[in-house]
DRENPA-3360 file (N, C-alpha, C; in nm, 2 decimals, always signed):
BEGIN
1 = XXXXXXXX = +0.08/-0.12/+0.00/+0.00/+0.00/+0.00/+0.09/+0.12/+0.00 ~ +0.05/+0.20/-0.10/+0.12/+0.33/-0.08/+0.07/+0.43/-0.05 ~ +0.16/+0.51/+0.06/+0.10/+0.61/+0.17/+0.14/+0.79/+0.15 ~ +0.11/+0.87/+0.11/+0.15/+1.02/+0.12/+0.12/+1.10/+0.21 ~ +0.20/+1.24/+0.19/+0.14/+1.32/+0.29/+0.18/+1.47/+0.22 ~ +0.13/+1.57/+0.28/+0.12/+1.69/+0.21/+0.16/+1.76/+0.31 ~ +0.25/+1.91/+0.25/+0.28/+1.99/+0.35/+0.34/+2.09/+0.26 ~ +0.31/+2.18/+0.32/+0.33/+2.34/+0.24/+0.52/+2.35/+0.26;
9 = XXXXXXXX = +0.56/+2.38/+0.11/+0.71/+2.37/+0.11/+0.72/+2.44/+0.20 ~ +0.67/+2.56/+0.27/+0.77/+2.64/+0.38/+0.68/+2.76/+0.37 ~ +0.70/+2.87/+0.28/+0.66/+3.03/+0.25/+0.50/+3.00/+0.26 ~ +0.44/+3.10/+0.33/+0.29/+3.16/+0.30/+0.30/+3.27/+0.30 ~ +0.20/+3.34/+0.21/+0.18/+3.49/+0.19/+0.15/+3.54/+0.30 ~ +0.26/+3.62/+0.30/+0.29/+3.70/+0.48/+0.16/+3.80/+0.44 ~ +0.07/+3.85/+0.60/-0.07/+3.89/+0.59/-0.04/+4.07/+0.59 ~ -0.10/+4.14/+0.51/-0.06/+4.31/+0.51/-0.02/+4.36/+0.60;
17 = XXXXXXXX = -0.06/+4.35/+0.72/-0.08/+4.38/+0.85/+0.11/+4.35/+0.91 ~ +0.13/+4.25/+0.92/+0.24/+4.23/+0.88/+0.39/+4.29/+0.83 ~ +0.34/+4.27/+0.62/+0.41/+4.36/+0.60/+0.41/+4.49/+0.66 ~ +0.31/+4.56/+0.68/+0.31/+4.68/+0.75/+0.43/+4.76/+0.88 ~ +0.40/+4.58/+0.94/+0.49/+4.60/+1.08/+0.63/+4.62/+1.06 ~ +0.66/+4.54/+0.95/+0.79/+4.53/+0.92/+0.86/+4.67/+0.88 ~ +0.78/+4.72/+0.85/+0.84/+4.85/+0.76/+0.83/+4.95/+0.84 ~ +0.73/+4.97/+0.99/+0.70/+5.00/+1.08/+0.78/+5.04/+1.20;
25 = XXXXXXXX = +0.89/+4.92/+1.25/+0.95/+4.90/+1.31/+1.14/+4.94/+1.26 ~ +1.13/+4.95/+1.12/+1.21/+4.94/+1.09/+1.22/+5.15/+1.06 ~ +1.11/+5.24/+1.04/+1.10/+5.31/+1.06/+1.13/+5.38/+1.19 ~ +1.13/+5.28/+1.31/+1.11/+5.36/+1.43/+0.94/+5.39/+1.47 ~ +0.83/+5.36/+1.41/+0.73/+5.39/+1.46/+0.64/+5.26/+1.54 ~ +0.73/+5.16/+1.53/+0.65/+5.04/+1.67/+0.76/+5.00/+1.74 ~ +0.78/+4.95/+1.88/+0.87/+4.89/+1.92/+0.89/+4.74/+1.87 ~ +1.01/+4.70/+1.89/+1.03/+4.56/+1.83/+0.96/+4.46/+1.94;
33 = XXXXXXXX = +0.91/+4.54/+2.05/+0.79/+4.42/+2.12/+0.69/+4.41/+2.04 ~ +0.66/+4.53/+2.02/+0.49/+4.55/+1.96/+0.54/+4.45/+1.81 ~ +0.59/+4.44/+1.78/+0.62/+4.42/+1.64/+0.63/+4.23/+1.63 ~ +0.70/+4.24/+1.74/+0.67/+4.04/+1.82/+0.57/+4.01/+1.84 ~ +0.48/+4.09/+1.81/+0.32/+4.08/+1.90/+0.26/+4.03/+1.76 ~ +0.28/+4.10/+1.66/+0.24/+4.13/+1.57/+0.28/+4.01/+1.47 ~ +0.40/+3.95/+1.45/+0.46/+3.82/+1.38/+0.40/+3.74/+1.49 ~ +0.44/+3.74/+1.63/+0.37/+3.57/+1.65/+0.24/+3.54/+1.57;
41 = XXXXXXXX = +0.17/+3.66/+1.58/-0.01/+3.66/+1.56/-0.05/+3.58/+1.44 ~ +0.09/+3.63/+1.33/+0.10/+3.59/+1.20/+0.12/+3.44/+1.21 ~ +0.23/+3.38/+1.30/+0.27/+3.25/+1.30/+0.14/+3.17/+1.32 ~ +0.06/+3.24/+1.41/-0.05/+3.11/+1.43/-0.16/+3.15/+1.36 ~ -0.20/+3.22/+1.31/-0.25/+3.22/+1.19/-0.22/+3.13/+1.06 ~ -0.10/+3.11/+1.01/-0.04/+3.04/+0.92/-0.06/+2.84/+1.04 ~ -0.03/+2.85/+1.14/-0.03/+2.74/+1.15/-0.19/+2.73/+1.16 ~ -0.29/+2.78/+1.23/-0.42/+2.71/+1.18/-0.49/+2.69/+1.10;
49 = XXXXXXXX = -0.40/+2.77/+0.96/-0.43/+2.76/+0.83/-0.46/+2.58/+0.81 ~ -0.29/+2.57/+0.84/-0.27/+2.46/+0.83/-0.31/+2.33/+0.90 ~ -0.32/+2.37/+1.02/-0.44/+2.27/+1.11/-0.55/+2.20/+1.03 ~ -0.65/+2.31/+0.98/-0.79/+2.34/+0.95/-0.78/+2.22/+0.80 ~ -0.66/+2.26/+0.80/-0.67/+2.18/+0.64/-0.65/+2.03/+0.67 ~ -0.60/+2.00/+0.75/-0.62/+1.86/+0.78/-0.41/+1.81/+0.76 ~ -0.32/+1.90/+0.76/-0.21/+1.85/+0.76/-0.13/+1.80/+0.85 ~ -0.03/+1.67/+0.87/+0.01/+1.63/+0.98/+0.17/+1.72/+0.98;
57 = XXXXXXXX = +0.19/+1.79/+0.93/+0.31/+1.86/+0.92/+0.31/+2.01/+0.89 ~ +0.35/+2.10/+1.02/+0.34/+2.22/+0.94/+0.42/+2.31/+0.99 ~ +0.47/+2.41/+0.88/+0.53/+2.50/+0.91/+0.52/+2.65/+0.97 ~ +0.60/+2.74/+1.00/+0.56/+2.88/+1.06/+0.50/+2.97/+0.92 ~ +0.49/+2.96/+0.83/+0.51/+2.99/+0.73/+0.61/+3.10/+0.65 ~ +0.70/+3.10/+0.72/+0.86/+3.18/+0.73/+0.79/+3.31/+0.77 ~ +0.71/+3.32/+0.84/+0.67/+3.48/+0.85/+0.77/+3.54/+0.90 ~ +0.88/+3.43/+0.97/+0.97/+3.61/+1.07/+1.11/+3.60/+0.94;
65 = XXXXXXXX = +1.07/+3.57/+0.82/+1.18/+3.56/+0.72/+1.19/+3.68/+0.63 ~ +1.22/+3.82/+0.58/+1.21/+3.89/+0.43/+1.23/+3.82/+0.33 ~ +1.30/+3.65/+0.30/+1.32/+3.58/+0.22/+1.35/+3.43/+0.26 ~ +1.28/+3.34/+0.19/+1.30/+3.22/+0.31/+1.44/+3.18/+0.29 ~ +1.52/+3.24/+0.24/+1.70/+3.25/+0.31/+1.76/+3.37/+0.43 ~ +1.64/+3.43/+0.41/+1.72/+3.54/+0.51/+1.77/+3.54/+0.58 ~ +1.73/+3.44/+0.69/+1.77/+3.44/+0.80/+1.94/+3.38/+0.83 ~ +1.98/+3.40/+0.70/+2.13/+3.33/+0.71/+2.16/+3.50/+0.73;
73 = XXXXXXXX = +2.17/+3.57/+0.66/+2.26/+3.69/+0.61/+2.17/+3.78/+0.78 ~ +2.08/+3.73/+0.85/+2.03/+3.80/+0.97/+2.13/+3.74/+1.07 ~ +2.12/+3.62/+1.11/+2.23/+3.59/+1.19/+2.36/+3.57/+1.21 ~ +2.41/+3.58/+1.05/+2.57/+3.58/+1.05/+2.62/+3.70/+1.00 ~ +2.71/+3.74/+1.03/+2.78/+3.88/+0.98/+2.91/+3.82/+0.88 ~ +2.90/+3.90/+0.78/+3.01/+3.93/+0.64/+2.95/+3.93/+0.54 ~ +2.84/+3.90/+0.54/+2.82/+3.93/+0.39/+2.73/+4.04/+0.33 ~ +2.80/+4.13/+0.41/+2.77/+4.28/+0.42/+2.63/+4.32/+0.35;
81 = XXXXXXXX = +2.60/+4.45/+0.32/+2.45/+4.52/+0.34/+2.41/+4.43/+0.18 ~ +2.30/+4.45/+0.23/+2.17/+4.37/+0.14/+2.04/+4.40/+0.17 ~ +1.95/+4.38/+0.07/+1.80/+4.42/+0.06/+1.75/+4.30/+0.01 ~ +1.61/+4.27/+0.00/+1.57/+4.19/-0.05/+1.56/+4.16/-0.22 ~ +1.64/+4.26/-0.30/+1.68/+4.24/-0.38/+1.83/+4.12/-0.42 ~ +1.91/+4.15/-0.32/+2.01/+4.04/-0.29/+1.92/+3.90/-0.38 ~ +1.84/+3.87/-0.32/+1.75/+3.75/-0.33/+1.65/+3.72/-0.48 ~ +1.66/+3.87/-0.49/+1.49/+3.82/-0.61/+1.55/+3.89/-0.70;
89 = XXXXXXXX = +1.68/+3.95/-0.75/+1.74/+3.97/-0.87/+1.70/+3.88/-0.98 ~ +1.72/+3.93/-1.13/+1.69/+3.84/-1.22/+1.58/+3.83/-1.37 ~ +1.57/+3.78/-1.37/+1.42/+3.77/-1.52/+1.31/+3.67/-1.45 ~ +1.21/+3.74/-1.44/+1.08/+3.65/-1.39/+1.00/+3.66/-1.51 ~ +0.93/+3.60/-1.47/+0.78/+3.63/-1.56/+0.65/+3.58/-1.48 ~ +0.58/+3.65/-1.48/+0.44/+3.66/-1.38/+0.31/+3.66/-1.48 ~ +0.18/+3.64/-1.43/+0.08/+3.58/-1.51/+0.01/+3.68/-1.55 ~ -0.07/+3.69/-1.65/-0.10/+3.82/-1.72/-0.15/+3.99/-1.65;
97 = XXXXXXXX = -0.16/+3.94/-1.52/-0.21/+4.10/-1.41/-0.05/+4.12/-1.38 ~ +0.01/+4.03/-1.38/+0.16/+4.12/-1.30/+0.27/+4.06/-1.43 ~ +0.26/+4.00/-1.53/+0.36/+4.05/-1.63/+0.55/+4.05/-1.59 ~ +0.60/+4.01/-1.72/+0.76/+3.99/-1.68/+0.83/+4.13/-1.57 ~ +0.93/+4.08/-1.53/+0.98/+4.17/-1.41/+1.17/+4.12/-1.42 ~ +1.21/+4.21/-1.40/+1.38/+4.18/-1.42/+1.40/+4.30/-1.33 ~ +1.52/+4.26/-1.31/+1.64/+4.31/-1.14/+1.74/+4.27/-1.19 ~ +1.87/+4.36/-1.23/+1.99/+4.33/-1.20/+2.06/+4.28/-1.12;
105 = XXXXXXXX = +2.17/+4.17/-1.10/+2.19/+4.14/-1.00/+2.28/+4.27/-0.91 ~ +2.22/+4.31/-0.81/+2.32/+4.44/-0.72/+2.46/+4.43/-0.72 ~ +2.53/+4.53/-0.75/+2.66/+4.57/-0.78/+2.71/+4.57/-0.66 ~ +2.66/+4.55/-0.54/+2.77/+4.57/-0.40/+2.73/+4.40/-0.35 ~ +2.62/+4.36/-0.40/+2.63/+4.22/-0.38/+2.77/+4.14/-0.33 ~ +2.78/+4.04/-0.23/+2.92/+4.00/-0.22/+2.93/+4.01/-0.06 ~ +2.95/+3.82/-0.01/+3.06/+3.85/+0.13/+3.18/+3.92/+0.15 ~ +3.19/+4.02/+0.21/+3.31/+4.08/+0.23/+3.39/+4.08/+0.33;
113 = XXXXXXXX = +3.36/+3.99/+0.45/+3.42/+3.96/+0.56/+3.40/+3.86/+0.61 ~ +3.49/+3.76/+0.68/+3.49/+3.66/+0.74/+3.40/+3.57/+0.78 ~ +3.26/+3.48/+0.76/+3.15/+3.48/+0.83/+3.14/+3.43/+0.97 ~ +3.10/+3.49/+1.06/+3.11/+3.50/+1.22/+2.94/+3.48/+1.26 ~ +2.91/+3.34/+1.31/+2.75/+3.34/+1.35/+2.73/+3.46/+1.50 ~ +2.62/+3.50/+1.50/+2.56/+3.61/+1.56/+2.47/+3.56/+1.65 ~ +2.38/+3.46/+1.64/+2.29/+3.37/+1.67/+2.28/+3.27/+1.56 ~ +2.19/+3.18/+1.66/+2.16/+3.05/+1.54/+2.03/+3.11/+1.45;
121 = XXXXXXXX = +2.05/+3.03/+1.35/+1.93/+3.11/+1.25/+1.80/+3.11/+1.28 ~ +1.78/+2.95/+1.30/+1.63/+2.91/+1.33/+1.57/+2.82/+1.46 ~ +1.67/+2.89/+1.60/+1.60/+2.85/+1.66/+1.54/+2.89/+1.73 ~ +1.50/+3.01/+1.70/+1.37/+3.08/+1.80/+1.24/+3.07/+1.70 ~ +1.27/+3.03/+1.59/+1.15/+3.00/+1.49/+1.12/+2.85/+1.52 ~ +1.23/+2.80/+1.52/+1.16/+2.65/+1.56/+1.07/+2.61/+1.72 ~ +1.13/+2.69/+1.81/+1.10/+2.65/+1.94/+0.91/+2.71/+1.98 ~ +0.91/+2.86/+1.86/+0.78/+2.90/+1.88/+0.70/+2.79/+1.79;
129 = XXXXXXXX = +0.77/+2.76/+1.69/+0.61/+2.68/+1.66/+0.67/+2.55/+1.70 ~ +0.73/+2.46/+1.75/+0.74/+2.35/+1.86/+0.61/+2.36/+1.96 ~ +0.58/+2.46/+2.03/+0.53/+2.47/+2.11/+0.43/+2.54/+2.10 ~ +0.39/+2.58/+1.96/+0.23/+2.62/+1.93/+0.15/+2.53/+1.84 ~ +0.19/+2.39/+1.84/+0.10/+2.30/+1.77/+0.15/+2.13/+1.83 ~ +0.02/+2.06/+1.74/+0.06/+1.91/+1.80/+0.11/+1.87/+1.75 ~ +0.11/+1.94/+1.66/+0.15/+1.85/+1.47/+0.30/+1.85/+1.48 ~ +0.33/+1.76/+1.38/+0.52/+1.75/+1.35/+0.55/+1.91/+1.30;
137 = XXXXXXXX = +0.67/+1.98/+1.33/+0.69/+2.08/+1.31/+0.83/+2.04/+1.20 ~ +0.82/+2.13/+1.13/+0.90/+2.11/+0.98/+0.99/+2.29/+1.01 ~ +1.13/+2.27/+0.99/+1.19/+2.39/+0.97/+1.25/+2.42/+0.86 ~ +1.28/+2.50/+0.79/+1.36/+2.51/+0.67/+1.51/+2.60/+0.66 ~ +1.60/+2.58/+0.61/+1.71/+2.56/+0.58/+1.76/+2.62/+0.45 ~ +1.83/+2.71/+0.38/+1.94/+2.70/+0.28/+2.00/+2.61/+0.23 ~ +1.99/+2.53/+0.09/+2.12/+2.43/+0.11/+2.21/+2.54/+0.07 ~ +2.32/+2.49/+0.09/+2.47/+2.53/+0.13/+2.49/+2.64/+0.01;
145 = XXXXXXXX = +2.53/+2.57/-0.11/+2.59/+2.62/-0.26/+2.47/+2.69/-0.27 ~ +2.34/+2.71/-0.22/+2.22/+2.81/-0.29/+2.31/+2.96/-0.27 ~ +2.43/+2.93/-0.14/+2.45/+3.16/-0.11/+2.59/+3.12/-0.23 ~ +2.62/+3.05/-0.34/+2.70/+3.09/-0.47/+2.69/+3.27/-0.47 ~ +2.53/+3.30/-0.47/+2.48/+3.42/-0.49/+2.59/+3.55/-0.41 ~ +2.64/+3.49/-0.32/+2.69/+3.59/-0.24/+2.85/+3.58/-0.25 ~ +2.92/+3.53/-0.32/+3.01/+3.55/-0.38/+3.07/+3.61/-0.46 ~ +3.14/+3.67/-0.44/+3.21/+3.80/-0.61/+3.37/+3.80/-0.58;
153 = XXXXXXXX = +3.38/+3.76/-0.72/+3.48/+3.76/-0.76/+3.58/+3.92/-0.74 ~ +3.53/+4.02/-0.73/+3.53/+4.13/-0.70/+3.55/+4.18/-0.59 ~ +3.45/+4.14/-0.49/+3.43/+4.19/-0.38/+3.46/+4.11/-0.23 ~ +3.50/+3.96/-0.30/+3.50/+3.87/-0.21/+3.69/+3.80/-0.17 ~ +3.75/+3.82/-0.23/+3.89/+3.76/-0.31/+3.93/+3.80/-0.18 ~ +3.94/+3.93/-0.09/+4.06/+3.94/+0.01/+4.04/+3.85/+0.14 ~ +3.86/+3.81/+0.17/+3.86/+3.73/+0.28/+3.84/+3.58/+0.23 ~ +3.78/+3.57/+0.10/+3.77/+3.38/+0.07/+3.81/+3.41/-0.09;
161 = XXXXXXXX = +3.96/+3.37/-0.06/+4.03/+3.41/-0.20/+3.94/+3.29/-0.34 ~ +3.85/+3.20/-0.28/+3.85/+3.15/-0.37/+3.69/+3.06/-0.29 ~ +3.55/+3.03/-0.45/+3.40/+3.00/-0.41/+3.45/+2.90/-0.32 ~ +3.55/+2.81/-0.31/+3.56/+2.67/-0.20/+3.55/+2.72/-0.09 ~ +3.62/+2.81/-0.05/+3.70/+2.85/+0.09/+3.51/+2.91/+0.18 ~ +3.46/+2.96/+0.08/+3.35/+3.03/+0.12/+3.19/+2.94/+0.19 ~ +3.22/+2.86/+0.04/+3.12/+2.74/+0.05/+3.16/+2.65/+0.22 ~ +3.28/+2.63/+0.23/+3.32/+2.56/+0.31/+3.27/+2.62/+0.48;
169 = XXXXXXXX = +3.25/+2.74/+0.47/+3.20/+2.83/+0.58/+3.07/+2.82/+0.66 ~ +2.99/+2.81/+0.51/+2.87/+2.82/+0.48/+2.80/+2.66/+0.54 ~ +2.91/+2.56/+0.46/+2.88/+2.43/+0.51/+2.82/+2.40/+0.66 ~ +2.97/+2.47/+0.74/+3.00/+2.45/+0.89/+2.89/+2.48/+1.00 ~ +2.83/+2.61/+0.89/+2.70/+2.70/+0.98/+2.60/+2.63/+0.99 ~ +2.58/+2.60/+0.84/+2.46/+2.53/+0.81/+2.45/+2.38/+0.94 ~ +2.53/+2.30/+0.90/+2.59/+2.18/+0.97/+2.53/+2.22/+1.18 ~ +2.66/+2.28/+1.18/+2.58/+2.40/+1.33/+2.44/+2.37/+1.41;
177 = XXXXXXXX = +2.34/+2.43/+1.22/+2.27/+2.46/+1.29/+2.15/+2.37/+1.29 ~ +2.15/+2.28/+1.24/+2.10/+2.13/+1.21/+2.13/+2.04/+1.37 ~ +2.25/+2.06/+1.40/+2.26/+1.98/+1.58/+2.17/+2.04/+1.61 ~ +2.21/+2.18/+1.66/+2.10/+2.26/+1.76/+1.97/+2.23/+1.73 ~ +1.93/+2.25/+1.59/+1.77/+2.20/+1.58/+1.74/+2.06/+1.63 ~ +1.80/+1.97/+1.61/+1.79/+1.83/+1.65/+1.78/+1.87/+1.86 ~ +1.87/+1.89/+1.87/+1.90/+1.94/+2.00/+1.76/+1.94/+2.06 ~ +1.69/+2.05/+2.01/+1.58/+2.16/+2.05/+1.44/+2.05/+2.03;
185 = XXXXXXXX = +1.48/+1.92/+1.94/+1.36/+1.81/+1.95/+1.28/+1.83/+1.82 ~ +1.38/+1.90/+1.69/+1.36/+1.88/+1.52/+1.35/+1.77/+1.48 ~ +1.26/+1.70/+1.40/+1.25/+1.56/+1.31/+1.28/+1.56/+1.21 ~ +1.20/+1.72/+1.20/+1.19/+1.74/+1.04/+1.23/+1.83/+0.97 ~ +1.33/+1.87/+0.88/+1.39/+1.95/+0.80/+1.43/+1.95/+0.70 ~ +1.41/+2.08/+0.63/+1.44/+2.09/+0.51/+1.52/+2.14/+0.45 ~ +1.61/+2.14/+0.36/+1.69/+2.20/+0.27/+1.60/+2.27/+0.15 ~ +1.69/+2.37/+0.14/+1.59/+2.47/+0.06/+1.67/+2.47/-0.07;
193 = XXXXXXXX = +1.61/+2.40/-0.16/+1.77/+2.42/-0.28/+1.70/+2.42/-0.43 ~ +1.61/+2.54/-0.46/+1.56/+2.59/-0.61/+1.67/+2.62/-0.68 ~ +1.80/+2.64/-0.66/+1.88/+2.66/-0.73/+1.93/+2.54/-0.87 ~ +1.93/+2.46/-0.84/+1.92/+2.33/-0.86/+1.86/+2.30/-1.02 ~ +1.74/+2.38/-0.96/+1.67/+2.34/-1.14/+1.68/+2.47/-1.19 ~ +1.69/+2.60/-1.19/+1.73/+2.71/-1.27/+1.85/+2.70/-1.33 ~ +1.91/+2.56/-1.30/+2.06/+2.51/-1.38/+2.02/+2.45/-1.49 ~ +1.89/+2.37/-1.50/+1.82/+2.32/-1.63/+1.81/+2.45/-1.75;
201 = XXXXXXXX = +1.82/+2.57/-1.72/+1.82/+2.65/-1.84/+1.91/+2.70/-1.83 ~ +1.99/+2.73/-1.94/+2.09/+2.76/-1.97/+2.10/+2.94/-1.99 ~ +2.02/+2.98/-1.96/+2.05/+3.16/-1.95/+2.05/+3.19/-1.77 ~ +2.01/+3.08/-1.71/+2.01/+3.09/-1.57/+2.11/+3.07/-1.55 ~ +2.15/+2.92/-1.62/+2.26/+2.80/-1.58/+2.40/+2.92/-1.58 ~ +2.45/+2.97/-1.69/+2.51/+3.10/-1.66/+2.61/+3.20/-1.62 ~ +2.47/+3.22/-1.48/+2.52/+3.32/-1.38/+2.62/+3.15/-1.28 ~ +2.58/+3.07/-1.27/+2.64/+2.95/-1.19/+2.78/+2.91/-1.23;
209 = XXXXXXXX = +2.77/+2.89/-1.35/+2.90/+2.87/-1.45/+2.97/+2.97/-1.43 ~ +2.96/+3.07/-1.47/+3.03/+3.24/-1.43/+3.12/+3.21/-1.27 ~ +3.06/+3.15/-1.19/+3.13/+3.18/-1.06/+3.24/+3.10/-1.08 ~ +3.28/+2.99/-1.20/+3.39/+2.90/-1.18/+3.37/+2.77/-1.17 ~ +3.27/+2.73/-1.15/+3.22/+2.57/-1.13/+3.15/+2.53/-1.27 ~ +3.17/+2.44/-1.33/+3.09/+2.36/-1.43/+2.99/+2.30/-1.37 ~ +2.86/+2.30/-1.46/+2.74/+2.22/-1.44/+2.74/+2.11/-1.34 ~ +2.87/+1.98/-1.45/+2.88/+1.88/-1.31/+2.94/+1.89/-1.19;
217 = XXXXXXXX = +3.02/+2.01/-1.19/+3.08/+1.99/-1.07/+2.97/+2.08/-0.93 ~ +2.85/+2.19/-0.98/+2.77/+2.19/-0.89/+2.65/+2.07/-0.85 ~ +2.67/+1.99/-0.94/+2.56/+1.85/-0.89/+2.62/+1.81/-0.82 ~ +2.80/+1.75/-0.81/+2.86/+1.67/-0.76/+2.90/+1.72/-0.61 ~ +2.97/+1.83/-0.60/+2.96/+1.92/-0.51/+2.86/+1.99/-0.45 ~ +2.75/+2.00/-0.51/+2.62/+2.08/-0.41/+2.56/+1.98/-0.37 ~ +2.58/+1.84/-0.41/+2.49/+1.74/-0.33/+2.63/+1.72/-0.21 ~ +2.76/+1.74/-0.25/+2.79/+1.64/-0.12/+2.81/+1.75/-0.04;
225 = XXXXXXXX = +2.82/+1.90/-0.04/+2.74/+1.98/+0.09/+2.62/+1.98/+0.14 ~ +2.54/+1.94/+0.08/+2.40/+1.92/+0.12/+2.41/+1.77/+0.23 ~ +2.50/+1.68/+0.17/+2.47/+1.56/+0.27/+2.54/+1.56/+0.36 ~ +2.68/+1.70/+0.35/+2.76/+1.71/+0.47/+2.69/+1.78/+0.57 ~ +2.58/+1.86/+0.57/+2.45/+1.99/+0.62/+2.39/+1.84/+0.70 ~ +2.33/+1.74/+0.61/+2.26/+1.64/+0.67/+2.31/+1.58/+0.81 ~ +2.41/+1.51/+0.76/+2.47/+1.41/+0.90/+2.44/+1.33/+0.92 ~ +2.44/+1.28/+1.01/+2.34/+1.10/+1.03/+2.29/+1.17/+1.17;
233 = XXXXXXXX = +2.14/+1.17/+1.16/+2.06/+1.23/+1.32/+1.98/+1.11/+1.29 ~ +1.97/+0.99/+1.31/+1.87/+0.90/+1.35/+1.73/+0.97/+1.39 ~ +1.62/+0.88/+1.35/+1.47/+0.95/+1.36/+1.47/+1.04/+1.30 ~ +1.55/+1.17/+1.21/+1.52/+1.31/+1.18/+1.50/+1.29/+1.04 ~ +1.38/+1.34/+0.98/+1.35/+1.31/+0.84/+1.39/+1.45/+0.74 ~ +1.46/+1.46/+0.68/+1.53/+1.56/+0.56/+1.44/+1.56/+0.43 ~ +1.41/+1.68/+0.45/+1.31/+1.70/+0.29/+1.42/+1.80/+0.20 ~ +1.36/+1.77/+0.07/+1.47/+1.84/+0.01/+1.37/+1.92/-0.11;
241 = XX = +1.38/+2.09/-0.11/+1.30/+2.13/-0.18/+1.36/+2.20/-0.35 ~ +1.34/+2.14/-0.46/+1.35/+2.22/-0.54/+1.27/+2.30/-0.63;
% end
């Protein structure tokens, strides 16, 4: 007999109210209590979304995230100033009310300094919803080679003369912060890795090649950072999202 199960890759559309706060707080016109008042509210909202619907697995819906990678470049320091453009640079195309959309990739783009963790990424996101449902709680993750993005050849050469040395960093954190979630009583996690298939087209494929690595050598290499991120945690189940 064959058995499935469903569960929202990670992201739900953060509620206006919300975005509001964020832009709010960041002006100076709420305190960052009021503004925790305001994201939990969101978290359980997204999780009784997910309740209601009948799923045995659910997520925060990255509400306390600007991008569901952010929270790397929030808790570690060097890879200097960024916007949410960092992240959504590029050629899209959207359905006939919102229409194609392109972003350059940003010109100051680039780790510039050493990476030094500040806090762990995701454990005050895991621990709130640990503890605001019955359901299996699923957290999500960066795979490793997805921050390629934050590398430049340019801007990056005086502190990781070279994408290994960087990747290698990135690995260790990631790795980090995978114990502590296990620690904290994680089963379930994800690797976040879209990068993966925008390799399948060759105007994406690219910007990837450009950094110095050939096609095979990011399959060969992005998976064995991904399974060095993994580990062996007995009982912990790894989703892998592309």
């Amino acid at each position: 007999m064959i058995t499935a199960h469903a569960d929202v890759v990670g992201s739900l559309l953060r509620p206006l109210e919300l975005l509001k706060a964020r832009e709010d707080v960041a002006a100076g016109l709420i305190t960052p209590r009021e503004f925790k008042i305001i994201e939990d509210r969101a978290v359980d909202a997204a999780v009784a979304l997910q309740e209601e619907a009948g799923l045995e697995i659910v997520t925060d819906g990255e509400m306390r995230r600007l991008s569901f990678q952010s929270q790397m470049v929030e808790a570690v320091s060097g890879f200097g100033e960024c916007d949410l453009d960092a992240f959504l640079w590029g050629e899209w195309q959207g359905d006939q009310n919102v229409g194609p959309w392109s972003k350059e990739r940003p010109a100051s783009l680039g780790v510039v300094d050493k990476l030094t963790r500040k806090r762990h990424l995701s454990s005050e996101e895991f621990v709130y919803l640990r503890d605001h449902t019955t359901l299996v709680p699923k957290i999500t993750l960066p795979s490793p080679s997805l921050w390629v993005n934050f590398w430049s050849a340019e801007l990056s050469l005086a502190v990781y003369p070279t994408l290994e040395s960087f990747l290698a960093d990135v690995v260790d954190i990631l790795r980090d912060e995978v114990a502590e979630l296990v620690r904290l009583g994680a089963r379930y996690i994800q690797l976040d890795a879209p990068h993966y298939a925008l390799m399948l087209d060759a105007s994406t494929r690219a910007f990837y090649e450009s950094q110095g690595w050939s096609l095979e050598r990011w399959l060969d290499q992005g998976v064995e950072m991904d399974n060095a991120v993994i580990g062996d945690f007995p009982g912990v189940t790894f989703g892998f999202h592309l």
